[in-house]
Phi, psi and omega in degrees: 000325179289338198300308201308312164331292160307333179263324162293000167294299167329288186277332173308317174291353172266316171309313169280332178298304175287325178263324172255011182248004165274343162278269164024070201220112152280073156113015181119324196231135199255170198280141157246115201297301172000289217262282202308307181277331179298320183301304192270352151271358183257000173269334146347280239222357172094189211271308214287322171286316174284341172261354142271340174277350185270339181276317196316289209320310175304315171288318172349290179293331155342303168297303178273317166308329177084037184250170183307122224271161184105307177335271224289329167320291170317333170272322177328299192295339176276004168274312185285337191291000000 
């Protein structure tokens, strides 16, 4: 049952980030959910689950900006971590 949790936490928060929070923008700079939900899962669900919802997540973004892939995975998971 947590899986299941996490992964609709996962594609909601991916689903909201690529389509309204990329319009979205105060001063230039647009809000990141990404950072915001890594954070609240590894205090949530522990270190270990949160620095894994912190690699998906970071590549996701990774996938969609078109930059090099892996970074923000990496740095995500030392975040969740």
């Amino acid at each position: 049952m947590k899986g299941i949790k996490l992964f609709l936490i996962v594609l909601g928060v991916y689903l909201l980030q690529i389509i309204i929070m990329q319009e979205i923008s105060f001063w230039g700079i647009s809000p990141n959910l990404f950072l915001v939900v890594t954070c609240g899962i590894s205090f949530l669900f522990g270190s270990t689950t949160g620095g894994a919802c912190g690699l998906i997540l970071g590549l996701l973004q990774d996938m969609n900006m078109g930059r090099a892939i892996g970074l923000n995975g990496f740095l995500f998971m030392h975040i969740g971590i």
